[in-house]
PyMOL Python script that loads the backbone (N, CA, C, O; Angstrom):
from pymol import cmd

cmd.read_pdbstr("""\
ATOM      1  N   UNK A   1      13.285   0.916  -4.953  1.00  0.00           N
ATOM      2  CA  UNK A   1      14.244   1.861  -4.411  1.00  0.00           C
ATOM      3  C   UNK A   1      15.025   1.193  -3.286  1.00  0.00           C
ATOM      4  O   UNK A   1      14.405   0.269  -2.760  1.00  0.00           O
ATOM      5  N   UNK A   2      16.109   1.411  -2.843  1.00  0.00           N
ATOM      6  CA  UNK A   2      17.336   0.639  -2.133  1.00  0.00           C
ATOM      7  C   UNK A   2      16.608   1.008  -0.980  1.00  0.00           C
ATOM      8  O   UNK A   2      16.745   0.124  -0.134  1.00  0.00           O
ATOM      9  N   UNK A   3      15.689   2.197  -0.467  1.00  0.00           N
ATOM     10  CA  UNK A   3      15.583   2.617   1.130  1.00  0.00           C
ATOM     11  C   UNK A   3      14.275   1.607   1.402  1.00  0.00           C
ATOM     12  O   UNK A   3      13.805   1.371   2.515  1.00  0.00           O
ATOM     13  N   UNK A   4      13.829   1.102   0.218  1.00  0.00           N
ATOM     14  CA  UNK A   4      12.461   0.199   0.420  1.00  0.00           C
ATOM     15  C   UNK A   4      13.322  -1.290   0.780  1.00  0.00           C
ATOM     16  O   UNK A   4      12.748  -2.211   1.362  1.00  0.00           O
ATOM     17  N   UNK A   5      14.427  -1.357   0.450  1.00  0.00           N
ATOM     18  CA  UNK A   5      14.939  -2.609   0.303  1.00  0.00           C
ATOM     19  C   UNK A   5      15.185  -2.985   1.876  1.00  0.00           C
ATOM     20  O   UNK A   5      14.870  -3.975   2.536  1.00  0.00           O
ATOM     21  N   UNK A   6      15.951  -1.653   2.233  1.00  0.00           N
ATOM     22  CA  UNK A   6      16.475  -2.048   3.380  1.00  0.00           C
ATOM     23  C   UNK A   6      15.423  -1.569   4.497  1.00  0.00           C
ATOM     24  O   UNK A   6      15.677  -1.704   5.694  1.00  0.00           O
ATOM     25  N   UNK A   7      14.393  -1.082   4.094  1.00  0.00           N
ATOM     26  CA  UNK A   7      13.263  -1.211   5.392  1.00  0.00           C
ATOM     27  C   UNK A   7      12.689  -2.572   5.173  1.00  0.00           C
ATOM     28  O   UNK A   7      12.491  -3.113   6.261  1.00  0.00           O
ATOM     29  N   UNK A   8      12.253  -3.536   3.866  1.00  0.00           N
ATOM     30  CA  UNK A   8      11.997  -4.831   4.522  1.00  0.00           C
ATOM     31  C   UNK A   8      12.390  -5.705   4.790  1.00  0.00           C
ATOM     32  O   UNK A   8      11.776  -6.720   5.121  1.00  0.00           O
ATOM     33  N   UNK A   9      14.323  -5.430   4.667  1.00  0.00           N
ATOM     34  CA  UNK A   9      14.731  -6.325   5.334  1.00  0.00           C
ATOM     35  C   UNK A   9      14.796  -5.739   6.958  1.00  0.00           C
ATOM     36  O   UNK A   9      14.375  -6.607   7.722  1.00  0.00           O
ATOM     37  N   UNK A  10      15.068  -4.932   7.414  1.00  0.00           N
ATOM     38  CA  UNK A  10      14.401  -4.780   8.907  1.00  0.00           C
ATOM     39  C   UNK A  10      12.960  -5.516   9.302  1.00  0.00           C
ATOM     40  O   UNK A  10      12.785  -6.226  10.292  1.00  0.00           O
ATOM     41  N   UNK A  11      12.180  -5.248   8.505  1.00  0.00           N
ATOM     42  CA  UNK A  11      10.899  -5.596   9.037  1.00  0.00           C
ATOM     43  C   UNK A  11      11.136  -6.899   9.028  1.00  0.00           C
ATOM     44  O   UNK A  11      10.874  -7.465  10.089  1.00  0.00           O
ATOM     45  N   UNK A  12      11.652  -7.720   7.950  1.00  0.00           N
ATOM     46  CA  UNK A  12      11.779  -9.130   8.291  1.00  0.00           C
ATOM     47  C   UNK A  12      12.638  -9.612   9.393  1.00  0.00           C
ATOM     48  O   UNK A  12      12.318 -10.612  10.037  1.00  0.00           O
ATOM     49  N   UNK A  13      13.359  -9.163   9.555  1.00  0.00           N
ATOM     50  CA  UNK A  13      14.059  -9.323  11.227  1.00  0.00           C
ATOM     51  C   UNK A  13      12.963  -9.299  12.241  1.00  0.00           C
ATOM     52  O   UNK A  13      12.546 -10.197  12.972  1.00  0.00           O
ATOM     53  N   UNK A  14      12.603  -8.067  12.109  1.00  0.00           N
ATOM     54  CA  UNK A  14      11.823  -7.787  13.661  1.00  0.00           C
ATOM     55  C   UNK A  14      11.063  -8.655  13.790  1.00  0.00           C
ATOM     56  O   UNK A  14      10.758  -9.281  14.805  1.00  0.00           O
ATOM     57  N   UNK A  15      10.384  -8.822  11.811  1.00  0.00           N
ATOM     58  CA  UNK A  15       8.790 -10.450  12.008  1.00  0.00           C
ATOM     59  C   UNK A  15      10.056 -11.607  12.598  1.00  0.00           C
ATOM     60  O   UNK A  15      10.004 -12.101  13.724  1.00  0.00           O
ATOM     61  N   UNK A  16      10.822 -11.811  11.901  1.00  0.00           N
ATOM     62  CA  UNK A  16      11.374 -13.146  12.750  1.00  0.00           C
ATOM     63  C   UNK A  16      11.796 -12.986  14.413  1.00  0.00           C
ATOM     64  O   UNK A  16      12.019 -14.077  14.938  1.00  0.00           O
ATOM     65  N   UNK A  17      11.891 -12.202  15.010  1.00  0.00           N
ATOM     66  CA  UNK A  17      12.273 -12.018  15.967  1.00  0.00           C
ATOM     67  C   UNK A  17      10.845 -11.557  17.008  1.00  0.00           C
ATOM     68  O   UNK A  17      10.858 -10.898  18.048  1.00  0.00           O
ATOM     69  N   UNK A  18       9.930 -12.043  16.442  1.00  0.00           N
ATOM     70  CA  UNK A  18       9.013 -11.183  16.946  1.00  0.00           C
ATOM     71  C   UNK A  18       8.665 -10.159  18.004  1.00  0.00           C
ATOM     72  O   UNK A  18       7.946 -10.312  18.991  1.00  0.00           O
ATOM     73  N   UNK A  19       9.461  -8.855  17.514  1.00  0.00           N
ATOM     74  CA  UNK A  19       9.363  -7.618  17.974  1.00  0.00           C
ATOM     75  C   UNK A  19       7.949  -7.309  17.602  1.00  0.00           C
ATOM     76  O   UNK A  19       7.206  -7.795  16.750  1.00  0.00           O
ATOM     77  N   UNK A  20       7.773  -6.248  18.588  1.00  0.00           N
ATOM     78  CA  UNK A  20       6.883  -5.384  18.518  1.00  0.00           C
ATOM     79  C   UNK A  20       6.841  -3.946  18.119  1.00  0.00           C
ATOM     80  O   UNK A  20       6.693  -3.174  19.066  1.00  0.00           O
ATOM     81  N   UNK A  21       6.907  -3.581  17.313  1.00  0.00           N
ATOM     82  CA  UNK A  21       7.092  -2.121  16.747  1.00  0.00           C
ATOM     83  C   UNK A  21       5.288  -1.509  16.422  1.00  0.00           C
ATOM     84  O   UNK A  21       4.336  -2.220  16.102  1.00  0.00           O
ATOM     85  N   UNK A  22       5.291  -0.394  16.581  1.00  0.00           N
ATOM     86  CA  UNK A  22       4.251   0.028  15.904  1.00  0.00           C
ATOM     87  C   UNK A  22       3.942   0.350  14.489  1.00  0.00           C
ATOM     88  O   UNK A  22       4.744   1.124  13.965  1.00  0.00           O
ATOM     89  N   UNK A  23       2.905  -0.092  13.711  1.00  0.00           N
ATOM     90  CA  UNK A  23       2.575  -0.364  12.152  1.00  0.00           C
ATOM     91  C   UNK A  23       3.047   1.302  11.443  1.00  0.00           C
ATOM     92  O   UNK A  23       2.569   2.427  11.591  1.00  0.00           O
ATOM     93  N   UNK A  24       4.447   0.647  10.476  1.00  0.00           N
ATOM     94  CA  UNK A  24       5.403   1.851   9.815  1.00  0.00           C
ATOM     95  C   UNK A  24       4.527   1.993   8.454  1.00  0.00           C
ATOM     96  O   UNK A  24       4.866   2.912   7.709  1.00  0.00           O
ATOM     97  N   UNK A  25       3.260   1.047   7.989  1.00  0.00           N
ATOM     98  CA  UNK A  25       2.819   1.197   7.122  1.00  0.00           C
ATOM     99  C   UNK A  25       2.366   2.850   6.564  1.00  0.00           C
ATOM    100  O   UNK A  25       2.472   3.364   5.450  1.00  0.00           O
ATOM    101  N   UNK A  26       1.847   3.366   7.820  1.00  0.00           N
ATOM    102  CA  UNK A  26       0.968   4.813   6.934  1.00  0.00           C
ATOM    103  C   UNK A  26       2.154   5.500   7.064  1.00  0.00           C
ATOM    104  O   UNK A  26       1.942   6.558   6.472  1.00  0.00           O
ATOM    105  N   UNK A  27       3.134   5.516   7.437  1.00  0.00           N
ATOM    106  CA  UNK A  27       3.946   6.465   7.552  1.00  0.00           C
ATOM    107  C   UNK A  27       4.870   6.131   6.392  1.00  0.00           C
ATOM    108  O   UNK A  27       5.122   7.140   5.734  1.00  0.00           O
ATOM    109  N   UNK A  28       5.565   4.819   5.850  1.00  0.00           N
ATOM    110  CA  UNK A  28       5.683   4.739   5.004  1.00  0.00           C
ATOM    111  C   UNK A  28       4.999   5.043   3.724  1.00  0.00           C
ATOM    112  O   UNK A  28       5.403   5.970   3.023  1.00  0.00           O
ATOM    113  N   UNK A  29       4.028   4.344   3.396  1.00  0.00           N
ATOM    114  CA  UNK A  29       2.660   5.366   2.417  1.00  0.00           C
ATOM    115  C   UNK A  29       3.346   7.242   2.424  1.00  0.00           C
ATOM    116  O   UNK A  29       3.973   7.713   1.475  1.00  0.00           O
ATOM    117  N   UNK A  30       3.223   7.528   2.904  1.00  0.00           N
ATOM    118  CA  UNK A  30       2.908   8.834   3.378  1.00  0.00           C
ATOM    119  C   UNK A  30       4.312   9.457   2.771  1.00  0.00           C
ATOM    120  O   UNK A  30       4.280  10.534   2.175  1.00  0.00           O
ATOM    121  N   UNK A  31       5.588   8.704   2.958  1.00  0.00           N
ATOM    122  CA  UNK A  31       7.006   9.539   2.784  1.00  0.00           C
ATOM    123  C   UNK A  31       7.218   8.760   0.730  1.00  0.00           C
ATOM    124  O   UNK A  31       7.833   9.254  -0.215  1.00  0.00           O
ATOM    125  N   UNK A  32       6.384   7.431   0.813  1.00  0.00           N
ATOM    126  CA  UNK A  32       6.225   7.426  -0.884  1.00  0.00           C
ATOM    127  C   UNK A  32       5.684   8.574  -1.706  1.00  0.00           C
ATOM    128  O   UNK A  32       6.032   8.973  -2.818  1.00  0.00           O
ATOM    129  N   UNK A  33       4.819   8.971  -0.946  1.00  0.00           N
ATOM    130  CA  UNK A  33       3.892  10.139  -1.767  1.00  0.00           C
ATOM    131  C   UNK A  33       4.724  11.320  -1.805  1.00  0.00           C
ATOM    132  O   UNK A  33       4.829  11.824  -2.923  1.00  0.00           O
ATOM    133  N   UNK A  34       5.401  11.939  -0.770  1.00  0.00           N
ATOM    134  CA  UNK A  34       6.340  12.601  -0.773  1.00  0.00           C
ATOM    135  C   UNK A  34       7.178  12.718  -1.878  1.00  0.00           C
ATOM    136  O   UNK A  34       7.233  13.675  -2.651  1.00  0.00           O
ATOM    137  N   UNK A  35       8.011  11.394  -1.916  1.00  0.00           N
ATOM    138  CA  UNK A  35       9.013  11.142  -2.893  1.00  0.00           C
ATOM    139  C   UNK A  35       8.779  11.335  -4.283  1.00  0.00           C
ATOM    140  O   UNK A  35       9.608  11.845  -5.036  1.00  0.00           O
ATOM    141  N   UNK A  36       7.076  10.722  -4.802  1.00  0.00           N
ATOM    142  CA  UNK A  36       6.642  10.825  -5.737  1.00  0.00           C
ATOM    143  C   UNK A  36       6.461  12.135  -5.959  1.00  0.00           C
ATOM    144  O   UNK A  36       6.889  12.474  -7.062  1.00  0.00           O
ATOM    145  N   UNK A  37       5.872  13.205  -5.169  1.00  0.00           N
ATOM    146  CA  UNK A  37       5.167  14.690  -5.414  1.00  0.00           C
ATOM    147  C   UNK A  37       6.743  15.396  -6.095  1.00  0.00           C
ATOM    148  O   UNK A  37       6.788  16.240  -6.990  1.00  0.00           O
ATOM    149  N   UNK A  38       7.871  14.813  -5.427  1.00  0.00           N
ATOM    150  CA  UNK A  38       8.656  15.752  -5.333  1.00  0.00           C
ATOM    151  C   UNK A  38       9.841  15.145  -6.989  1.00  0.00           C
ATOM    152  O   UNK A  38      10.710  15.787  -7.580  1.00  0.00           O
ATOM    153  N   UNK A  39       9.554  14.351  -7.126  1.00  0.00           N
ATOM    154  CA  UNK A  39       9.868  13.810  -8.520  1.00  0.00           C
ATOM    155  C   UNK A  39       8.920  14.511  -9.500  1.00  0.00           C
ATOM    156  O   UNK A  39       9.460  14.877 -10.544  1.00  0.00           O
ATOM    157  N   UNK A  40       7.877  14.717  -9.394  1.00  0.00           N
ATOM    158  CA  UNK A  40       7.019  14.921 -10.245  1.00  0.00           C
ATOM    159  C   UNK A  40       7.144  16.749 -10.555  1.00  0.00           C
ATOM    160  O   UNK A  40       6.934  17.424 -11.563  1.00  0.00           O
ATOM    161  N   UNK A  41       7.649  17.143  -8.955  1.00  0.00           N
ATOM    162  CA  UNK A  41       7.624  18.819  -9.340  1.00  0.00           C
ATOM    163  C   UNK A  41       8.966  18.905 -10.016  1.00  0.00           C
ATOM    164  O   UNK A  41       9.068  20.063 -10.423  1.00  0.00           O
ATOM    165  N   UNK A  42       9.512  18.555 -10.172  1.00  0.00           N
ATOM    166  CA  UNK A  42      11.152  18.743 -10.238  1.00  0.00           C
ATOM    167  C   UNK A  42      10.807  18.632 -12.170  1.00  0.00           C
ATOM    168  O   UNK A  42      11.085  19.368 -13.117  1.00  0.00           O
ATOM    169  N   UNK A  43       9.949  17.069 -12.003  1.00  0.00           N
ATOM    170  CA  UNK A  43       9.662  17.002 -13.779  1.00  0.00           C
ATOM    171  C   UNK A  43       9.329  18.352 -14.404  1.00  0.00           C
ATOM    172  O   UNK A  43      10.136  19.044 -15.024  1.00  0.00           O
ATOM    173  N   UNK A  44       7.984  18.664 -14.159  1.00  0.00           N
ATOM    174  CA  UNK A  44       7.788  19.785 -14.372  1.00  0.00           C
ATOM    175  C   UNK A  44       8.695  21.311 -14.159  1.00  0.00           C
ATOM    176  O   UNK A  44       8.652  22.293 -14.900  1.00  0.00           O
ATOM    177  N   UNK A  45       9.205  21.197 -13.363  1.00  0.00           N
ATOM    178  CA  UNK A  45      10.207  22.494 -13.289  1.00  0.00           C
ATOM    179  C   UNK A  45      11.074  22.513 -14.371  1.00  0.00           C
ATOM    180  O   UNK A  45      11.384  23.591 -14.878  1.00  0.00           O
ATOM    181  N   UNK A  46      11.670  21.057 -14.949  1.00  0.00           N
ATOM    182  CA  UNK A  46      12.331  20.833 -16.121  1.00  0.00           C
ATOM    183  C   UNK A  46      11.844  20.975 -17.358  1.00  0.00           C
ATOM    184  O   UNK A  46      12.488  21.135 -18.395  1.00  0.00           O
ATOM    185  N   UNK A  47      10.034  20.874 -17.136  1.00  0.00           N
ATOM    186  CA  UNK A  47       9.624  21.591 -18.404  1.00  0.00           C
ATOM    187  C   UNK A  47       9.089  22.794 -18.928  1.00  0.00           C
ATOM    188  O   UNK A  47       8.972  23.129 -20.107  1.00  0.00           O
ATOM    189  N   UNK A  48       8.785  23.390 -17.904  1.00  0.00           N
ATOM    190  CA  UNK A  48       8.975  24.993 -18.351  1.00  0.00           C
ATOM    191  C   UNK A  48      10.877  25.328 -18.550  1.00  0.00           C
ATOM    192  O   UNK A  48      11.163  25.794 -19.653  1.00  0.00           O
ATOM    193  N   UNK A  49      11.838  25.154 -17.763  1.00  0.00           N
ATOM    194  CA  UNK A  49      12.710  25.476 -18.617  1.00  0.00           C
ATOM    195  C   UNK A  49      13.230  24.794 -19.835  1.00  0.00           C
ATOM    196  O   UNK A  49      14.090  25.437 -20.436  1.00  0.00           O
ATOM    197  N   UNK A  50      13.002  23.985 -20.184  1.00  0.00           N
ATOM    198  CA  UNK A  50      13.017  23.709 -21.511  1.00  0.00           C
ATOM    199  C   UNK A  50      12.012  24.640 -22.449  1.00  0.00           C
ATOM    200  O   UNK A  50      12.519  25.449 -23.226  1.00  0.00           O
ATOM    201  N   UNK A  51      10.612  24.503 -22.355  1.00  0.00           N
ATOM    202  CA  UNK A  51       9.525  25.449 -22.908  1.00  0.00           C
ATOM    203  C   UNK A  51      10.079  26.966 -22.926  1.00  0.00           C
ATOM    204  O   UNK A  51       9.696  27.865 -23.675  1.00  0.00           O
ATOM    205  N   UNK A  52      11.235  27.053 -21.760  1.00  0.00           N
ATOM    206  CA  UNK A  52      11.357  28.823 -22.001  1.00  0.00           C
ATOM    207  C   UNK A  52      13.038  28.431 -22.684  1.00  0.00           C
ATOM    208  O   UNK A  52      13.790  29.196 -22.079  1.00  0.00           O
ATOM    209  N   UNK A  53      13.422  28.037 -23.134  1.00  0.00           N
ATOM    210  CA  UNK A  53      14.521  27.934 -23.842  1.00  0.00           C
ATOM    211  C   UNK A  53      15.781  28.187 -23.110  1.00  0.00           C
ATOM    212  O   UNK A  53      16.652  29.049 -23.231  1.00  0.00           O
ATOM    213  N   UNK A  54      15.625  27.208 -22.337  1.00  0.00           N
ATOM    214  CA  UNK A  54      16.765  26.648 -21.074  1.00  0.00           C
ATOM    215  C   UNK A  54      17.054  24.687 -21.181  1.00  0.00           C
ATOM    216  O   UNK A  54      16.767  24.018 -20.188  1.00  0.00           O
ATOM    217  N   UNK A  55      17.419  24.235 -22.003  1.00  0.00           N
ATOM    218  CA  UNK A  55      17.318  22.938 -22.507  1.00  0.00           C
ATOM    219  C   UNK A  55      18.612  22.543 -21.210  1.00  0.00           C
ATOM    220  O   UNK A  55      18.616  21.377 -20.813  1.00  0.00           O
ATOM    221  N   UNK A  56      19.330  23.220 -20.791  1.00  0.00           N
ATOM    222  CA  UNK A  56      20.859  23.440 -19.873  1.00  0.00           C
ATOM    223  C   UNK A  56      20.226  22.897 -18.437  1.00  0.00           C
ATOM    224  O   UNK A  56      20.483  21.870 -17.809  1.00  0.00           O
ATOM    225  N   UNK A  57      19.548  23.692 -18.234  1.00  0.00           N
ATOM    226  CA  UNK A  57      18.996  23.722 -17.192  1.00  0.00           C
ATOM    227  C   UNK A  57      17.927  22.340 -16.882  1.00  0.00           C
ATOM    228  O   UNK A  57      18.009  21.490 -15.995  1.00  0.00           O
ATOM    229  N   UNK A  58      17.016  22.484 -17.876  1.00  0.00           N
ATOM    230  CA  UNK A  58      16.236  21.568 -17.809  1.00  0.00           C
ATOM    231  C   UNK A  58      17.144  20.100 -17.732  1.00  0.00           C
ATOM    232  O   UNK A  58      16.653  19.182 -17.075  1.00  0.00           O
ATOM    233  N   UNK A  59      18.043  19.960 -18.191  1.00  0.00           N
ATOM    234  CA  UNK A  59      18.977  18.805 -17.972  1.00  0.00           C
ATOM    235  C   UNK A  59      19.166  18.694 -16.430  1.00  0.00           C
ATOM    236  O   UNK A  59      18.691  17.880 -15.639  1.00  0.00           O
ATOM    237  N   UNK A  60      20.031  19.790 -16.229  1.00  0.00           N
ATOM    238  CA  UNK A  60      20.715  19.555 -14.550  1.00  0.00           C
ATOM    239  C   UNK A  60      19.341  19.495 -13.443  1.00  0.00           C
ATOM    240  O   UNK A  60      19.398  18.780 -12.443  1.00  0.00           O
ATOM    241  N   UNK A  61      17.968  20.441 -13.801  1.00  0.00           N
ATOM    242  CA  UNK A  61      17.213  19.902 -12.964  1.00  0.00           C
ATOM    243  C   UNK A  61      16.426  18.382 -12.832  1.00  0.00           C
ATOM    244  O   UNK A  61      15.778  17.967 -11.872  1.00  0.00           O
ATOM    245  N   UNK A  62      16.726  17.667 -14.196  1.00  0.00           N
ATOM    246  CA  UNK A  62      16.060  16.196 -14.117  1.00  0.00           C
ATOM    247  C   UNK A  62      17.604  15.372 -13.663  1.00  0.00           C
ATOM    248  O   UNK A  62      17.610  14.145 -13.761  1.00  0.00           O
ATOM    249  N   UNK A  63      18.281  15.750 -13.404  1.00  0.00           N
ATOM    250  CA  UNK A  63      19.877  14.951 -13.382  1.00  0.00           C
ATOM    251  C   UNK A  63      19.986  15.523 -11.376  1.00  0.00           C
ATOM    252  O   UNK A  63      20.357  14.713 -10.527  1.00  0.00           O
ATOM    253  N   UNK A  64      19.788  16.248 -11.195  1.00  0.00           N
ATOM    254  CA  UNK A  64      19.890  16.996  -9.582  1.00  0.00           C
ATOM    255  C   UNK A  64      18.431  16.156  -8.870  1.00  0.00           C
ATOM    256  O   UNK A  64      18.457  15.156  -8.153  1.00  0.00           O
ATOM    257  N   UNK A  65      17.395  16.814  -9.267  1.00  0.00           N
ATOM    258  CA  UNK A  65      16.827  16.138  -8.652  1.00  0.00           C
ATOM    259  C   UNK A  65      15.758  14.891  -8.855  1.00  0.00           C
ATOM    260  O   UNK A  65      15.560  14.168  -7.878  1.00  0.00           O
ATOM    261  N   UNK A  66      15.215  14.676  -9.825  1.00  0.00           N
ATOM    262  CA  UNK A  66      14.113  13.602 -10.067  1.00  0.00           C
ATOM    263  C   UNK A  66      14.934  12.529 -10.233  1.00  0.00           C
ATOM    264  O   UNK A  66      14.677  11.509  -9.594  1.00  0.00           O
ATOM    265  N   UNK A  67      15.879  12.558 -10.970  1.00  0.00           N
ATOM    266  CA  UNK A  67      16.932  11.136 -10.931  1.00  0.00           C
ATOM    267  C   UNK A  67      18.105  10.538 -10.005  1.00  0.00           C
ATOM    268  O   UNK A  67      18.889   9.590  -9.973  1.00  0.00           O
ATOM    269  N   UNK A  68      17.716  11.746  -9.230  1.00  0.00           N
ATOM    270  CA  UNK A  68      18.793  11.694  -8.129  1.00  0.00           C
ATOM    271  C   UNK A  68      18.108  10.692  -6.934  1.00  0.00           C
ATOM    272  O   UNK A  68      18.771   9.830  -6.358  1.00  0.00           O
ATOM    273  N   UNK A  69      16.647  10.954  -6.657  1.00  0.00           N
ATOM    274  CA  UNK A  69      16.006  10.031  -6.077  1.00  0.00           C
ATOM    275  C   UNK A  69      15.438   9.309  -6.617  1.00  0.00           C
ATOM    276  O   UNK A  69      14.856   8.622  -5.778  1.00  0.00           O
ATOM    277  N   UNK A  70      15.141   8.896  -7.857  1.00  0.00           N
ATOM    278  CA  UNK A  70      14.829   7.619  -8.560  1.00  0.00           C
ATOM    279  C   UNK A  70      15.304   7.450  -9.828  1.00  0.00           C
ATOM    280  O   UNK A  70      14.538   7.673 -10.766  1.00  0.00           O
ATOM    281  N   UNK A  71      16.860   6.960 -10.108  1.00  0.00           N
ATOM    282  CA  UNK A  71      17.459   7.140 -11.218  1.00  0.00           C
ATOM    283  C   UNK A  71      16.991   6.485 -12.282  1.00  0.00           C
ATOM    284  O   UNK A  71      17.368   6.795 -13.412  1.00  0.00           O
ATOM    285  N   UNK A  72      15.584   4.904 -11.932  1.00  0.00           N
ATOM    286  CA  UNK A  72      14.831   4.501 -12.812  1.00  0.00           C
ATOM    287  C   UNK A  72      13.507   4.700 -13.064  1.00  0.00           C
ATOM    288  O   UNK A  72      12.644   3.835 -13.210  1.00  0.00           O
ATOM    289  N   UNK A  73      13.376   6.042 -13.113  1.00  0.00           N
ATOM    290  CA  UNK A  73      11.960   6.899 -12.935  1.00  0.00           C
ATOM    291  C   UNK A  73      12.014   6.972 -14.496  1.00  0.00           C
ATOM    292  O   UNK A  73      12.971   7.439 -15.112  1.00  0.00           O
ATOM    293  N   UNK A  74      11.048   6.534 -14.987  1.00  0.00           N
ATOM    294  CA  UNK A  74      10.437   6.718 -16.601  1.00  0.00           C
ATOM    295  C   UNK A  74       9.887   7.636 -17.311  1.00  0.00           C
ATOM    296  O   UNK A  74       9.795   7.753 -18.533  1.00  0.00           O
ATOM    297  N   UNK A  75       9.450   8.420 -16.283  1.00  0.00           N
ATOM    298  CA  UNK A  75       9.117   9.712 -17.402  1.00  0.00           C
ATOM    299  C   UNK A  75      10.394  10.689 -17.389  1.00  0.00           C
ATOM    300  O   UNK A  75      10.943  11.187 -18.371  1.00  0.00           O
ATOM    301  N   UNK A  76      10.814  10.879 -15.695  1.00  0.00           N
ATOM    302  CA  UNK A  76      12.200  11.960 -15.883  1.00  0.00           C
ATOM    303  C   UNK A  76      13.511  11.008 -17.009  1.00  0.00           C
ATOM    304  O   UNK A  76      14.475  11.582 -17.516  1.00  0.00           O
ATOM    305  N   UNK A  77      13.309  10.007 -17.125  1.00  0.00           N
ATOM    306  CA  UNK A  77      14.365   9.608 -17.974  1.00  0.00           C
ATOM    307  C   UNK A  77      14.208   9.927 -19.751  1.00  0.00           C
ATOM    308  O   UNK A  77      15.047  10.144 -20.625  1.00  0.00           O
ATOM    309  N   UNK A  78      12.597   9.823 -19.758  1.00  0.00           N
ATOM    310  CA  UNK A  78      12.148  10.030 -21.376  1.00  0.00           C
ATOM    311  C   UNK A  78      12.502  11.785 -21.775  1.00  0.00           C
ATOM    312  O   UNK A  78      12.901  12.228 -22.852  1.00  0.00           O
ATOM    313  N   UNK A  79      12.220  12.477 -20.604  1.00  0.00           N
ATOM    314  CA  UNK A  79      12.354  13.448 -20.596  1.00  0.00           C
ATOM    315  C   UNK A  79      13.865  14.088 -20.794  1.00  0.00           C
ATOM    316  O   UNK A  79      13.940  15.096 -21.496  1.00  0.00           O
ATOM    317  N   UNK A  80      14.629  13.748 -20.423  1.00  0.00           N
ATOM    318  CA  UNK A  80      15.825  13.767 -20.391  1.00  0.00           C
ATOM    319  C   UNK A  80      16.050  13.008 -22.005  1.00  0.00           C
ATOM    320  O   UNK A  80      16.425  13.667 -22.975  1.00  0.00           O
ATOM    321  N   UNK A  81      15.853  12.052 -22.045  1.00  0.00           N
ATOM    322  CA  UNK A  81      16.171  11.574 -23.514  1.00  0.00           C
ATOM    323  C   UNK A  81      16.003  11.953 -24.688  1.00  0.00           C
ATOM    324  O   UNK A  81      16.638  11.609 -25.685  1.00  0.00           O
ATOM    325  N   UNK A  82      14.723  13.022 -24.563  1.00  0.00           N
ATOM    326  CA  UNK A  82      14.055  14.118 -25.574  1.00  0.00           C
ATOM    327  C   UNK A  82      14.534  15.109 -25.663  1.00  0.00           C
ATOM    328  O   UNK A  82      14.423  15.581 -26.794  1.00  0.00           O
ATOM    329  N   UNK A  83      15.281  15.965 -24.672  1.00  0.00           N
ATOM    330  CA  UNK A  83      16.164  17.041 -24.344  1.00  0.00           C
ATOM    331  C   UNK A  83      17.139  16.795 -24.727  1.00  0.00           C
ATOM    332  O   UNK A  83      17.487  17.749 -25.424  1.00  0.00           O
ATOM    333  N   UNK A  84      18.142  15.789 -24.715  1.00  0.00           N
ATOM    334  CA  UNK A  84      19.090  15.679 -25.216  1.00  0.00           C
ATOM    335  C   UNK A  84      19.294  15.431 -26.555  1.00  0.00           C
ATOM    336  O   UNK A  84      20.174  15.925 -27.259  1.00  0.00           O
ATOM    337  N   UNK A  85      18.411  14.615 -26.886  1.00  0.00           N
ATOM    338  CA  UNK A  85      17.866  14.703 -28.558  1.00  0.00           C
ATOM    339  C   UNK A  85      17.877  16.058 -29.062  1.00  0.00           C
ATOM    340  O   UNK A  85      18.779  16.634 -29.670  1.00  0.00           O
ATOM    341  N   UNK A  86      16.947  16.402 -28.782  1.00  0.00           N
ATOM    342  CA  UNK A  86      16.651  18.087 -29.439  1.00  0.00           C
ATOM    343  C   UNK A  86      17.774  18.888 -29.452  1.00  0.00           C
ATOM    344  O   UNK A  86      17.906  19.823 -30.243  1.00  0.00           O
ATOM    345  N   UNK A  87      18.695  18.537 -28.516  1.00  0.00           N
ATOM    346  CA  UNK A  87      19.972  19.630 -28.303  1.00  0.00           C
ATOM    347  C   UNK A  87      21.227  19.099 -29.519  1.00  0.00           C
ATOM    348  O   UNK A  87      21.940  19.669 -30.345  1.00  0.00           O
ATOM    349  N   UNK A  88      21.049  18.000 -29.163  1.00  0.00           N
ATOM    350  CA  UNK A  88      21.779  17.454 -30.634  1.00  0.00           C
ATOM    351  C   UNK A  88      21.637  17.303 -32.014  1.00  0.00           C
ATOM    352  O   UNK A  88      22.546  16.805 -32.678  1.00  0.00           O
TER     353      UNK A  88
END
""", "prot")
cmd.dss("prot")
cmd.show_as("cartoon", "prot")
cmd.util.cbc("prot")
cmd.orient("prot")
């Protein structure tokens, strides 16, 4: 993800510069899991409306949000690829 990119290139600054910051590790950990929980509910929200015969919906919610924060996320993409199948 681009926000991982550009936190280690900070961190590699600060290591070359040897700053002192306090360890962003658990807190990083912590806002991954986030990101992940919230990809994962969004999946699911897309599959009950599909299951309730909202294939519309179930699109714009894997396109709004699960791909919106990880546009190379593999299951919201299969998911999306199956939906659009079926609709066609």
């Amino acid at each position: 993800m681009e926000v991982l990119g550009k936190y280690q290139t900070a961190r590699d600054m600060i290591d070359r510069h040897n700053l002192k910051l306090p360890d962003m590790e658990p807190r990083i950990q912590q806002l991954l899991e986030k990101i992940e929980n919230a990809i994962n509910q969004s999946i699911e929200t897309a599959k009950l409306f599909y299951a309730g015969g909202s294939p519309g919906m179930a699109i714009t919610t894997l396109e709004n949000e699960a791909l919106t924060i990880d546009p190379n996320h593999e299951e919201a993409n299969e998911l999306l690829k199956m939906i659009n199948d079926g609709i066609h």
